[in-house]
NUGUKE-937206 format. One line per field, with one value per residue (C-alpha): residue number from 0; residue in three letters; x, y, z. Coordinates in nm, 4 decimals, decimal comma, padded with zeros to 6 digits, m for minus. Layout:
BEGIN
k c(NUM; ...) $
r c(ala; ...) $
u c(X; ...) $
v c(Y; ...) $
w c(Z; ...) $
% end
This chain:
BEGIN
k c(0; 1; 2; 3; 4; 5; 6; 7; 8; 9; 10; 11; 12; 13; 14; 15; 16; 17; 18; 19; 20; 21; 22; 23; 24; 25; 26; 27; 28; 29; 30; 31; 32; 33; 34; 35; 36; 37; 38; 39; 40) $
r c(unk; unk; unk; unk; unk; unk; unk; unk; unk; unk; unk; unk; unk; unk; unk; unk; unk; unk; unk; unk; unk; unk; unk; unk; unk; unk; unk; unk; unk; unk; unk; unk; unk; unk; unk; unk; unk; unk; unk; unk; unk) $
u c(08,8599; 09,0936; 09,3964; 09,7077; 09,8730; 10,2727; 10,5363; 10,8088; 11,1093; 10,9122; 10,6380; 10,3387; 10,2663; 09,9446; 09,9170; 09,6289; 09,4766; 09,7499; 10,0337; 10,0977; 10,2121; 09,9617; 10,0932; 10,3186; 10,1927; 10,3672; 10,1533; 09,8184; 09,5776; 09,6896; 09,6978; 09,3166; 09,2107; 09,3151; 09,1851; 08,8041; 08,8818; 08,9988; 08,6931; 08,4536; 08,5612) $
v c(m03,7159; m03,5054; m03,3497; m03,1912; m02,9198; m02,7907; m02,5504; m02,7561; m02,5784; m02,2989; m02,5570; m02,6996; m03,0431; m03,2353; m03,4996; m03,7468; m03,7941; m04,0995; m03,8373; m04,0035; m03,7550; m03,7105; m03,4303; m03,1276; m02,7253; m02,3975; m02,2759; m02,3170; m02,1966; m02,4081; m02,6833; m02,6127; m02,6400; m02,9382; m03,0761; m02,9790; m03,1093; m03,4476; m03,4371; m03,3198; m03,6628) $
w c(m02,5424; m02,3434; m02,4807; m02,3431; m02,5293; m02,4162; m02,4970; m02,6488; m02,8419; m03,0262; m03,1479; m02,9302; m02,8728; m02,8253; m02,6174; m02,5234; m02,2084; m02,1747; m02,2188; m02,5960; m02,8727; m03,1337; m03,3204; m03,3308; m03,4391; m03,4465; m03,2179; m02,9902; m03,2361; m03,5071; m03,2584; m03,1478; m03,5390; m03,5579; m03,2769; m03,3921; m03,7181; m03,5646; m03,3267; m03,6452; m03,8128) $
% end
């Protein structure tokens, strides 16, 4: 799956390959960590 991360207020957001919020972070590399641990599961 394809993700879209963005600058939004001083957090990032990631977004699916629809453009649907899946989830907020403080910043890219949290965001990334997350991501492989959704994709790990």
């Amino acid at each position: 799956m394809d993700y879209k991360i963005r600058y939004a207020g001083g957090h990032v957001e990631v977004l699916n390959e629809q453009g649907e919020f899946l989830f907020s972070a403080d910043n890219e590399y949290e965001a990334r960590c997350e991501l492989r641990a959704i994709e790990a599961a």
